[in-house]
NUBA-854003 format. One line per 5 residues: for each residue x, y, z of N, C-alpha, C. Coordinates in steps of 0.2 Angstrom, whole numbers, plus 5000, padded with zeros to 4 digits. Example, Ala and Ser with C-alpha at 12.3 -4.5 7.8 and 13.67 -1.06 7.14 Angstrom:
2
5066/4972/5039/5062/4978/5039/5066/4984/5039 ~ 5064/4989/5035/5068/4995/5036/5064/5000/5039 $
***
This chain:
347
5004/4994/5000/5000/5000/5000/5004/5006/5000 ~ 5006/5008/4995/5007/5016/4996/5002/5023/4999 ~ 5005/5026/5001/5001/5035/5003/5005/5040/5003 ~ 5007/5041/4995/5013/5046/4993/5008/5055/4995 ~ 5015/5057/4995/5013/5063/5000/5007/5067/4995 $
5002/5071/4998/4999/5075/4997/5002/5078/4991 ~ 5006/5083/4991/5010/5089/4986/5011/5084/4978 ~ 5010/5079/4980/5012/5074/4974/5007/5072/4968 ~ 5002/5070/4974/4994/5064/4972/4990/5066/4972 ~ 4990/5073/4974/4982/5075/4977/4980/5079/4971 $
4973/5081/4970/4970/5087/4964/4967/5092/4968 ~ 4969/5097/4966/4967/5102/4971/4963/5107/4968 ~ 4958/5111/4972/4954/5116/4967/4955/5125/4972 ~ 4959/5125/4975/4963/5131/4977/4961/5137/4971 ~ 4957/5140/4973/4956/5146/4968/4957/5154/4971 $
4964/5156/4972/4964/5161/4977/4962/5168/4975 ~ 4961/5168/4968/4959/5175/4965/4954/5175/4962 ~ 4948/5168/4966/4940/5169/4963/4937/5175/4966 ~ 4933/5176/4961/4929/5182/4961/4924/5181/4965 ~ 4921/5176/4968/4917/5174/4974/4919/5165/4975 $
4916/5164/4983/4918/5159/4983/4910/5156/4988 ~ 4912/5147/4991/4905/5146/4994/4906/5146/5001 ~ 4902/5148/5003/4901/5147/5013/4896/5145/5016 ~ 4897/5141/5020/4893/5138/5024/4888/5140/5026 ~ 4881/5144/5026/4877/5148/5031/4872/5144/5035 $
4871/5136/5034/4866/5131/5039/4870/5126/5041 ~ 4870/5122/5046/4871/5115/5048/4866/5113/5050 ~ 4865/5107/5050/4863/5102/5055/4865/5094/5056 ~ 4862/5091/5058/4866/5084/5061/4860/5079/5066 ~ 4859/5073/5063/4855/5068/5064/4855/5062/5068 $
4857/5058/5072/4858/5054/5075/4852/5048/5077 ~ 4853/5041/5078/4846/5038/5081/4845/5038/5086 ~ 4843/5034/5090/4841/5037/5096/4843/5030/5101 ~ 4844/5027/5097/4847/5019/5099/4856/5021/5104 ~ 4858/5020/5109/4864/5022/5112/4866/5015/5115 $
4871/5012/5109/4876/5007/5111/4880/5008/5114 ~ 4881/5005/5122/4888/5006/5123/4895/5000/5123 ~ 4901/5002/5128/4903/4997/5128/4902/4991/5132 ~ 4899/4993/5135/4897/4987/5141/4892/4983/5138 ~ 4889/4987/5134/4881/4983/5128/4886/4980/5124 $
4892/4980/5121/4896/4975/5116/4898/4970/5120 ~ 4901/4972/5125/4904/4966/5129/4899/4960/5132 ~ 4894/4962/5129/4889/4955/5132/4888/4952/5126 ~ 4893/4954/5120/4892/4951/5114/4896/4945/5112 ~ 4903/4951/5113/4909/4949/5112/4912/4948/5114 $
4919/4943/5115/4924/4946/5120/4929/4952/5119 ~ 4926/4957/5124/4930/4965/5122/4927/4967/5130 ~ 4930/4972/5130/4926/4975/5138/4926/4983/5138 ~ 4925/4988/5142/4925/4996/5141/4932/4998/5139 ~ 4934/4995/5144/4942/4998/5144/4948/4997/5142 $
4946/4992/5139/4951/4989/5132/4948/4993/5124 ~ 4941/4995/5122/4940/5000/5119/4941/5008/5117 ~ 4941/5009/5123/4942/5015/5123/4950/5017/5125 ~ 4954/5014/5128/4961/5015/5128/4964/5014/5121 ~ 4959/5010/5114/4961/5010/5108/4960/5013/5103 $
4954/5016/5105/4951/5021/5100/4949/5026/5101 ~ 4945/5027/5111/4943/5033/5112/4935/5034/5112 ~ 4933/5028/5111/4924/5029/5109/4920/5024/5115 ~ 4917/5026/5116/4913/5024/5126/4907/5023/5123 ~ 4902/5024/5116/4898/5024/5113/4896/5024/5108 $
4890/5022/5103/4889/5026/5098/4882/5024/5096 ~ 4879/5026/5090/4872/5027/5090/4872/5022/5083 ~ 4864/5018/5085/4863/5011/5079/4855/5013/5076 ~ 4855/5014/5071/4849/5013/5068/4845/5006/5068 ~ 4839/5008/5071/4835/5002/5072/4832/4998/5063 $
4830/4992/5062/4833/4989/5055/4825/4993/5052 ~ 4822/4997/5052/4816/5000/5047/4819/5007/5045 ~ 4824/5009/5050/4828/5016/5050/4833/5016/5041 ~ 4832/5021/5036/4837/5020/5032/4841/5027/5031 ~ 4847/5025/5027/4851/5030/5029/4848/5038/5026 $
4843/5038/5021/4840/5043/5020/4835/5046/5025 ~ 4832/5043/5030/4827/5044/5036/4834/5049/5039 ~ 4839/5047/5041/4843/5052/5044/4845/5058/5042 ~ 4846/5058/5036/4851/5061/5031/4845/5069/5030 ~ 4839/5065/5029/4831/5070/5028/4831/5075/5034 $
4832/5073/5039/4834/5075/5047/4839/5082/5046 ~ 4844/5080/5046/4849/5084/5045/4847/5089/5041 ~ 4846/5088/5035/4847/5093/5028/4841/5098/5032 ~ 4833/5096/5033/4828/5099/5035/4832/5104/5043 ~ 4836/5102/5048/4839/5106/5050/4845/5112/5049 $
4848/5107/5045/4853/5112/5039/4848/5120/5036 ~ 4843/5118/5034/4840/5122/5030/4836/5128/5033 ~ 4834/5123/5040/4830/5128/5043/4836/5133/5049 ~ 4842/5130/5050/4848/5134/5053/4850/5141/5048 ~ 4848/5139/5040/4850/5144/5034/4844/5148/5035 $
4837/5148/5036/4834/5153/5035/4832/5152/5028 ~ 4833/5143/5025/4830/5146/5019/4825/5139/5015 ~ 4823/5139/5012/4817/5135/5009/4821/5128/5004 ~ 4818/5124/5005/4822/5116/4999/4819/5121/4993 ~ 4815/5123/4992/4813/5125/4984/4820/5128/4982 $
4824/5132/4986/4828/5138/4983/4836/5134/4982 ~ 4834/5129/4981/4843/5124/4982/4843/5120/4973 ~ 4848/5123/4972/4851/5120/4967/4852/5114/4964 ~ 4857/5111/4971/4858/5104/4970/4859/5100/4977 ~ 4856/5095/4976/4856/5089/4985/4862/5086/4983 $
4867/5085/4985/4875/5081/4984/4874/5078/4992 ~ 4874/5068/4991/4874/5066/4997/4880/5061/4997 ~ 4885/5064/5002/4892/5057/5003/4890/5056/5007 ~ 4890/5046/5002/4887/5040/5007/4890/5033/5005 ~ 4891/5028/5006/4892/5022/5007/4889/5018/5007 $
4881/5019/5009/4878/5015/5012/4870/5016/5012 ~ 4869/5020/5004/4864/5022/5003/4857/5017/5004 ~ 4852/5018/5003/4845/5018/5004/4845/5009/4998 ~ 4848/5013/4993/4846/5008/4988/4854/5005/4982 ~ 4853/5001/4978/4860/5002/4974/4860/5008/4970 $
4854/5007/4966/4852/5013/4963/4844/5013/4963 ~ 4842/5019/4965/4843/5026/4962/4847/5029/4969 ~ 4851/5034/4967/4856/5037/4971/4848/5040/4978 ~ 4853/5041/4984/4849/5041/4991/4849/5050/4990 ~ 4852/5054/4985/4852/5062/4985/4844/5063/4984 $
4842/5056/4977/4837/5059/4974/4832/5057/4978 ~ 4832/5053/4983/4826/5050/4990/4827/5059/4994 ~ 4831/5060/4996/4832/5065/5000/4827/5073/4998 ~ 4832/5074/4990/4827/5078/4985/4820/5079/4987 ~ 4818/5073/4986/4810/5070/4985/4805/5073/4991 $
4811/5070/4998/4806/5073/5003/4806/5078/5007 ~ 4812/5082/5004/4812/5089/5007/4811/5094/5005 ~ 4807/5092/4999/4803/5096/4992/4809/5101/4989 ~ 4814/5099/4987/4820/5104/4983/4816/5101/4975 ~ 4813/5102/4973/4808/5101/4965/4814/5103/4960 $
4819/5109/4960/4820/5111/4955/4829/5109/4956 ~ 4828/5104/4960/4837/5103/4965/4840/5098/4960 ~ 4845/5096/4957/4850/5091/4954/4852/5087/4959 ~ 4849/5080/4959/4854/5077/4964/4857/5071/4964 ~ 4864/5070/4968/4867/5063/4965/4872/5061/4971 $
4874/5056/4973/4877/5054/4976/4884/5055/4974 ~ 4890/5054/4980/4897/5055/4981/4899/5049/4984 ~ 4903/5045/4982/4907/5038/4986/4914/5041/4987 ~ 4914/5041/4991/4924/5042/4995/4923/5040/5000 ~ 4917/5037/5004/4919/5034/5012/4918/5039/5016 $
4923/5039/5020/4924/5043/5025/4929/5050/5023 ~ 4930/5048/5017/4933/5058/5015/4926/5060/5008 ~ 4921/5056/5012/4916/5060/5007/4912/5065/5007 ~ 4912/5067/5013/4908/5074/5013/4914/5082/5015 ~ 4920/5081/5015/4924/5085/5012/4925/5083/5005 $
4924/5077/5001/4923/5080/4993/4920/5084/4991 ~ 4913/5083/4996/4907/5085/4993/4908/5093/4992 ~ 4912/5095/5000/4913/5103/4999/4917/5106/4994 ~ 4921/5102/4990/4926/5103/4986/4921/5104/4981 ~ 4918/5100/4977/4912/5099/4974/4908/5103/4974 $
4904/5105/4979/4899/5112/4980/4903/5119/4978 ~ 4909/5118/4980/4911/5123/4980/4915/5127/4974 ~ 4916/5121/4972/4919/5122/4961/4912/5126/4959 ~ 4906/5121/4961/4900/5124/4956/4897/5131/4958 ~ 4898/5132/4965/4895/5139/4966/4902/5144/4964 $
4908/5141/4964/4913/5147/4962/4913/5149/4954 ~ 4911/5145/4949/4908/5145/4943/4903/5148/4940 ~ 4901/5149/4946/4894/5154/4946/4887/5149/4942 ~ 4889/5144/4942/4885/5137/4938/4878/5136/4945 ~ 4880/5137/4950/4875/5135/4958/4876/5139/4961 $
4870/5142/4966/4871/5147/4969/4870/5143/4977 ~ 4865/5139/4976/4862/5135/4984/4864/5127/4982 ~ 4866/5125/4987/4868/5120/4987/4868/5114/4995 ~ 4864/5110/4995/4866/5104/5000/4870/5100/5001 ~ 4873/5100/5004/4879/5093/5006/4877/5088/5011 $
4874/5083/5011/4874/5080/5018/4881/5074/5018 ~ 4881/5072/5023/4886/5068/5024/4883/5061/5028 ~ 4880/5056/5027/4878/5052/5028/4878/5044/5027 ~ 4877/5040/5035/4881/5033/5033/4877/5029/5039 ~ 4874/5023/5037/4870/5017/5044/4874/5012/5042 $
4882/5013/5043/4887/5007/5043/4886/5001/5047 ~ 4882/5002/5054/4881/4996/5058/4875/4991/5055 ~ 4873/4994/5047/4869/4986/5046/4875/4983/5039 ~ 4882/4987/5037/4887/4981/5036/4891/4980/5038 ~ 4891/4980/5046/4894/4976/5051/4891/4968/5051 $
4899/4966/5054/4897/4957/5054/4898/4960/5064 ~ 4892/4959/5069/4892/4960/5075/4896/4956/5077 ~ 4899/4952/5075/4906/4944/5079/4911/4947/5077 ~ 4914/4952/5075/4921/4955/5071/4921/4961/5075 ~ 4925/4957/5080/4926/4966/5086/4932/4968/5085 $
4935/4968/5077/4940/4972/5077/4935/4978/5072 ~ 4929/4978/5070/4927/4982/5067/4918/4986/5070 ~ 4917/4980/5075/4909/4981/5078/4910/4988/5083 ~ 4916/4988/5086/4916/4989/5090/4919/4999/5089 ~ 4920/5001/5082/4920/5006/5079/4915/5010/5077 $
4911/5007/5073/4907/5010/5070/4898/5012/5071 ~ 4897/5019/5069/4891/5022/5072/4886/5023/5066 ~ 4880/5024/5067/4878/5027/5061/4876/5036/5062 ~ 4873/5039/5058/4871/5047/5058/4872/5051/5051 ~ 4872/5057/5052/4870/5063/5047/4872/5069/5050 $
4874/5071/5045/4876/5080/5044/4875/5083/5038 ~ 4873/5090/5039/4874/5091/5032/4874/5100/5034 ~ 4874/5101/5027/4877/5109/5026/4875/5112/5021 ~ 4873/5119/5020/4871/5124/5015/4876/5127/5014 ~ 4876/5127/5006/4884/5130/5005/4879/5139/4999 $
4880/5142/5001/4878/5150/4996/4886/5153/4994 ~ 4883/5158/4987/4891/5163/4987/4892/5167/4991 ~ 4897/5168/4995/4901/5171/5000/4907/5175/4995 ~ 4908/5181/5001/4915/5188/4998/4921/5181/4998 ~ 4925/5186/4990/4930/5180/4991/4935/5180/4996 $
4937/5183/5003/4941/5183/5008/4938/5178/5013 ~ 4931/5175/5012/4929/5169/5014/4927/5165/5013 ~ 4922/5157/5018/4920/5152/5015/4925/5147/5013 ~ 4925/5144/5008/4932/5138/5006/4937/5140/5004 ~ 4942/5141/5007/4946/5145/5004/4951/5141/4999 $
4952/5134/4999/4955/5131/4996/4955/5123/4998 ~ 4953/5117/4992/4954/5111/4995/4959/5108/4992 ~ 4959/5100/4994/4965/5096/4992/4962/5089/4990 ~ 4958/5085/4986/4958/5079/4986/4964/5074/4983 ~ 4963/5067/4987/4969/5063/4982/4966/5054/4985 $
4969/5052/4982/4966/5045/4981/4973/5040/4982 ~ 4973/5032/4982/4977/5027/4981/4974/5022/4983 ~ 4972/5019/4978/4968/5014/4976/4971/5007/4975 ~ 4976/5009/4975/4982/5001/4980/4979/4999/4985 ~ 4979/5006/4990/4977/5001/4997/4967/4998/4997 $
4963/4998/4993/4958/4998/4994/4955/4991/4997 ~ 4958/4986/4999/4956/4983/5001/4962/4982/5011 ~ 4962/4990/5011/4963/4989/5017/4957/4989/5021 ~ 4952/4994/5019/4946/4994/5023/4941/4995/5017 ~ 4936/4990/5017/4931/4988/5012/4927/4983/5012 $
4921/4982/5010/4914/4975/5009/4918/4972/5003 ~ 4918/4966/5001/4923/4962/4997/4916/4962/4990 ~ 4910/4960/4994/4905/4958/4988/4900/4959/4989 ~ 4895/4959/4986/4890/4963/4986/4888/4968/4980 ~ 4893/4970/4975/4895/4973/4969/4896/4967/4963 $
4897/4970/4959/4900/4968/4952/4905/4962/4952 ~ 4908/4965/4955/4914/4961/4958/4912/4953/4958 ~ 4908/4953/4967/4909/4948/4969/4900/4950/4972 ~ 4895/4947/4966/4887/4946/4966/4886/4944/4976 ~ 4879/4946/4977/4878/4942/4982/4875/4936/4981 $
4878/4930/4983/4877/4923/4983/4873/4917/4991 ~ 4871/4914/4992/4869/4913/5000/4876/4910/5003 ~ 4882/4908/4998/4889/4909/5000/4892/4913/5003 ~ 4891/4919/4999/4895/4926/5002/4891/4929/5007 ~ 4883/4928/5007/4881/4931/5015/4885/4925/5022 $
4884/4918/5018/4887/4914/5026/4895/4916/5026 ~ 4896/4918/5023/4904/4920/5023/4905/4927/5028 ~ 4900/4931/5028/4899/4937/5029/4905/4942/5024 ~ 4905/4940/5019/4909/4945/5013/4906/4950/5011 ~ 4900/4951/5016/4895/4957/5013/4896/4962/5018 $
4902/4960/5021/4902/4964/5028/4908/4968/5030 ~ 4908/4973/5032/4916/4980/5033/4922/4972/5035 ~ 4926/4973/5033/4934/4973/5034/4940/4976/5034 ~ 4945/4977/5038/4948/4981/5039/4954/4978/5043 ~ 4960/4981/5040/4966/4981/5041/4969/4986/5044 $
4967/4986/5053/4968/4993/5057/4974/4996/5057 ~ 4979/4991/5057/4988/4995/5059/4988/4998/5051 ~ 4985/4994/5044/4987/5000/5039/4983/5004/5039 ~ 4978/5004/5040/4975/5011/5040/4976/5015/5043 ~ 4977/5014/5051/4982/5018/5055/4988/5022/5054 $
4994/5018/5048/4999/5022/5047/4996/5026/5041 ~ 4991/5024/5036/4991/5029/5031/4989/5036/5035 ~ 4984/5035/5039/4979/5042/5041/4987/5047/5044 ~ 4991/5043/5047/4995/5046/5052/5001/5050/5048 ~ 4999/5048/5042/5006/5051/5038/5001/5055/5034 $
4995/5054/5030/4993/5058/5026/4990/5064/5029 ~ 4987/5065/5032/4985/5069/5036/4986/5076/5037 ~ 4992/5074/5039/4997/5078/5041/4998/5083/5034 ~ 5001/5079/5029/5002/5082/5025/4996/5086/5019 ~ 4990/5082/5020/4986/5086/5015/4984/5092/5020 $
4984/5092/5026/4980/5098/5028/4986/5103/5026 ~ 4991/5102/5027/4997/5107/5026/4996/5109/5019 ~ 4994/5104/5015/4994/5106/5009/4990/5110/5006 ~ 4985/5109/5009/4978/5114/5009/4979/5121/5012 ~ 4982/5119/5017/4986/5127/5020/4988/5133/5016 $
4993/5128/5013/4999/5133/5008/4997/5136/5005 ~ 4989/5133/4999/4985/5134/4994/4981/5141/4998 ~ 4981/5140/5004/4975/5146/5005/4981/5151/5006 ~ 4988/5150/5007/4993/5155/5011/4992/5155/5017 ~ 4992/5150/5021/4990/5151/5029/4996/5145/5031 $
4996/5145/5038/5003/5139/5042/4995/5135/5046 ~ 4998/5129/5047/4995/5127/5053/4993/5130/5058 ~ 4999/5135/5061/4997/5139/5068/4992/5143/5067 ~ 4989/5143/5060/4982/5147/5059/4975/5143/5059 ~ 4977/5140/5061/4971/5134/5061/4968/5138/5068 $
4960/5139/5067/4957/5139/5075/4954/5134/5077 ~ 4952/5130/5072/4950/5123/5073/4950/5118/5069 ~ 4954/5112/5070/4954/5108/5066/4947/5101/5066 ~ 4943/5101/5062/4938/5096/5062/4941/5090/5059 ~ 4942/5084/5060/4945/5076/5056/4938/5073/5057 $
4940/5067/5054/4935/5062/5052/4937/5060/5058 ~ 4930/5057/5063/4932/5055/5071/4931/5047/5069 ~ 4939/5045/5066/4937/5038/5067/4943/5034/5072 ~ 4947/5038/5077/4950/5036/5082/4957/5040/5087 ~ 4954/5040/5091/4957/5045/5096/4966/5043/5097 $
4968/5041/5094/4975/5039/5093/4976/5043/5087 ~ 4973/5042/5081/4974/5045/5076/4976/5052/5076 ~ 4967/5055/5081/4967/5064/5082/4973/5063/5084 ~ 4977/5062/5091/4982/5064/5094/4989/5064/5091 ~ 4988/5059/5087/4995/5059/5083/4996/5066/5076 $
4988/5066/5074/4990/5071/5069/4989/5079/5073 ~ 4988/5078/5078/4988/5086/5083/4995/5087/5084 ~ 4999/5082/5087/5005/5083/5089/5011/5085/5082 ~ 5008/5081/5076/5011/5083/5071/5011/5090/5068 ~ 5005/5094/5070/5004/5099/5067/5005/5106/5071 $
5005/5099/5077/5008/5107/5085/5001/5111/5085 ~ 4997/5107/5086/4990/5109/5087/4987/5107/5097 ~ 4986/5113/5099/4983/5111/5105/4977/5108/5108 ~ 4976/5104/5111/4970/5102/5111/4963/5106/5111 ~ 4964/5112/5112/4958/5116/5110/4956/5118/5106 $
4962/5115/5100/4960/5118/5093/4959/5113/5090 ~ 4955/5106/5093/4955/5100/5088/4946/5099/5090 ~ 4945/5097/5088/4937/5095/5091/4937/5087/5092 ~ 4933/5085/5096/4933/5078/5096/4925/5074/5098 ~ 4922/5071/5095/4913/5067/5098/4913/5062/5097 $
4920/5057/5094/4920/5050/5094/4918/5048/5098 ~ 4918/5048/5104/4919/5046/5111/4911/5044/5112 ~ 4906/5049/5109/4900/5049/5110/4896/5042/5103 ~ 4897/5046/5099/4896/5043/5090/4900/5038/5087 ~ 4907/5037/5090/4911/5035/5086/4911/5034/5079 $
4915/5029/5074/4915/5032/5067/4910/5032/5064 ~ 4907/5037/5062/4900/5039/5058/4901/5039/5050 ~ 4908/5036/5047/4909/5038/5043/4906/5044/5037 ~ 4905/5045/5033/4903/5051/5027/4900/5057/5033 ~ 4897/5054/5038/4893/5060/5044/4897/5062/5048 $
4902/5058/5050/4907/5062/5055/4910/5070/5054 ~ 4913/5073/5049/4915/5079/5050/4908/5084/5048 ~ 4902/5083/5046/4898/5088/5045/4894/5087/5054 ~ 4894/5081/5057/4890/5081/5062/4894/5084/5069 ~ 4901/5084/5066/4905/5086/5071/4905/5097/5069 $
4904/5099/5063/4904/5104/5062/4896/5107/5067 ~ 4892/5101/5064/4886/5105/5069/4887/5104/5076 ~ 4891/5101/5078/4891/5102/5084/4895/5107/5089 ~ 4899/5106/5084/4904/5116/5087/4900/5120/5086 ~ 4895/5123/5079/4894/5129/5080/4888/5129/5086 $
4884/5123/5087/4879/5123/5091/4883/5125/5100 ~ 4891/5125/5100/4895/5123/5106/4897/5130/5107 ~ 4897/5134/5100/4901/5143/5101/4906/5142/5099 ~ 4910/5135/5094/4915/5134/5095/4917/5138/5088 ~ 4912/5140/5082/4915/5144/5078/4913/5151/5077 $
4915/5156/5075/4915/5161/5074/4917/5165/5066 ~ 4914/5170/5067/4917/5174/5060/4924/5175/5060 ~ 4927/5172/5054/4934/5175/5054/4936/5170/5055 ~ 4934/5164/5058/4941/5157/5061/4943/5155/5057 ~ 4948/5153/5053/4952/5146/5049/4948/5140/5052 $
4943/5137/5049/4944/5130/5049/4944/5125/5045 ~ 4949/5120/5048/4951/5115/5042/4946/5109/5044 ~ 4944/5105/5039/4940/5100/5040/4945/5094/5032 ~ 4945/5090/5039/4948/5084/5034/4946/5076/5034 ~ 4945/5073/5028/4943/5065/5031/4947/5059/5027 $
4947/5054/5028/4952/5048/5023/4949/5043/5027 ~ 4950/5038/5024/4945/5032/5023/4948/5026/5017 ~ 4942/5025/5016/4942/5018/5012/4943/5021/5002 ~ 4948/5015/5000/4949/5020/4993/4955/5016/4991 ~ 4959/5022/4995/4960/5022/5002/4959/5032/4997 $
4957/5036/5001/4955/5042/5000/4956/5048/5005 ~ 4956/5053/5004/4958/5057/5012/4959/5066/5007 ~ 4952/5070/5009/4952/5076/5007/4954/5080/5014 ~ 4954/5087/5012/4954/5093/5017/4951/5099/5015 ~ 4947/5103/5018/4945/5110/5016/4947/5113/5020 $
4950/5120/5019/4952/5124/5023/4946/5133/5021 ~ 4944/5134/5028/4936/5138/5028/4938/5143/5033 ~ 4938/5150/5029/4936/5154/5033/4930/5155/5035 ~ 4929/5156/5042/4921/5154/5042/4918/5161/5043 ~ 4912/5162/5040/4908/5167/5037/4901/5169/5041 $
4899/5166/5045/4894/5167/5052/4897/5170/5058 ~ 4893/5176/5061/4896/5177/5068/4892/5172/5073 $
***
């Protein structure tokens, strides 16, 4: 598995002399209501609290009950997103939803979301990057609003990973959350909003963390259900060393692009999928703890929904402000890993 640096691999859409750019104006963020703990695994598996949470940092996380789909959450969020913006589903462009774990194969889970949040005149389509999918998504949103092609745009970030969990595999049950977030992107002056992102991919490692079958690939058969081939896998020490080198370097790279250092970050948002990870890439960045945010602990990996549901929960916390640098970054399965670097545009 390769993960050559950032500066190298990545495609960047850093536009420092656009004539307008997109900003954030709503969040919101969705969860079930189901609250797994660790002690609720360990009457499953052999695992216990504090073997857990010394590994990853997560005491929790929330499970969609099986009639719950990943659009029911996703609908949640955006109707919160919308109503935080002050503005109507009719007035949106486009429903852009990074997900994994959509509603159906096809028709994309955007255009379910679409449907019932009455956006009539919206374009909508799904994003696959995993868990760096809802910082594509901003990347994304934010090409077409800087083109002047979109003016209103939804991003949700949404994923109910715990129905392709194999529950007997406690190197992976014991991770993963389900939820939603999502975000209103309008044009903002160009001195704020997204100031610059970085995406990059390595598709070498893709069967570091991945469902084997279930696709094109490998059909589902009543083989591969008893196999449980239809169910997350994961190679944690490699995904561990990738996150802990790339990280580092695409936020840095995303920096440069805006003309900003690290020490300008006022907050860094990551995909919350392990409390050894945050630490490692905090230290690397000479970033203080109160300039990282952290709600694995509560959610654990929410994949596609952890950085938009971590976003709503800072600004619902006062953690963001007009004027702050914040960088939001994810990486995942692909193997994938974006960063957006956000002046933020709301007092």
């Amino acid at each position: 598995m390769k993960a050559e640096s950032a500066r190298h691999s990545a495609r960047g859409t850093g536009h420092v002399t656009a004539a307008l750019r997109a900003g954030i104006i709503g969040l919101g963020m969705c969860v079930p209501d189901k609250i797994v703990t660790n002690h609720d695994l360990a009457r499953l598996i052999d695992t216990n609290d504090e073997w857990i949470v010394a590994r990853t940092g997560i005491r929790e996380r929330r499970v969609a009950e099986q009639n719950v789909a990943t659009s029911d959450l996703a609908i949640v969020a955006a109707q919160r997103a919308l109503s935080d913006a002050g503005m109507d589903a009719s007035e949106l462009d486009l429903v852009l939803c990074a997900t994994t774990s959509g509603d159906f194969i096809w028709p994309a889970t955007a255009c379910v979301i679409q449907h019932q949040i009455g956006a009539a005149r919206a374009a909508a389509f799904d994003l696959g990057a995993a868990c760096s999918g809802f910082c594509y998504g901003l990347a994304t949103a934010a090409g077409f609003i800087e083109t002047g092609a979109m003016r209103s745009i939804l991003v949700v970030g949404a994923d109910t990973l715990t129905k392709q969990m194999n529950w007997e595999d406690r190197s992976t049950c014991i991770l993963f959350g389900d939820g939603a977030g999502a975000a209103i992107l309008t044009p903002c002056a160009p001195d704020e909003g997204v100031l610059a992102s970085v995406l990059g991919a390595d598709g070498s490692g893709q069967e570091s963390v991945w469902i084997p079958a279930g696709g094109t690939r490998m059909p589902t058969t009543h083989e591969v259900l008893d196999s449980r081939l239809n169910c997350i896998t994961m190679r944690g020490p490699e995904v561990y060393r990738f996150a802990v080198k790339i990280v580092p370097e695409v936020v840095t790279e995303a920096l440069k692009r805006a003309c900003l250092r690290p020490h300008d970050i006022t907050l860094l948002i990551m995909h919350q999928a392990n409390i050894r990870i945050v630490e490692s890439v905090a230290e690397r960045l000479s970033l203080t703890p109160d300039r990282i945010f952290v709600n694995l602990d509560r959610y654990g990996n929410t994949s596609a929904a952890s950085v938009p549901m971590a976003l709503a929960e800072a600004a619902e916390q006062g953690r963001l402000h007009r004027g702050d640098i914040v960088v939001t970054v994810g990486f995942g399965a692909g193997l994938t890993w974006a960063a957006n670097v956000i002046r933020w545009r709301r007092d």
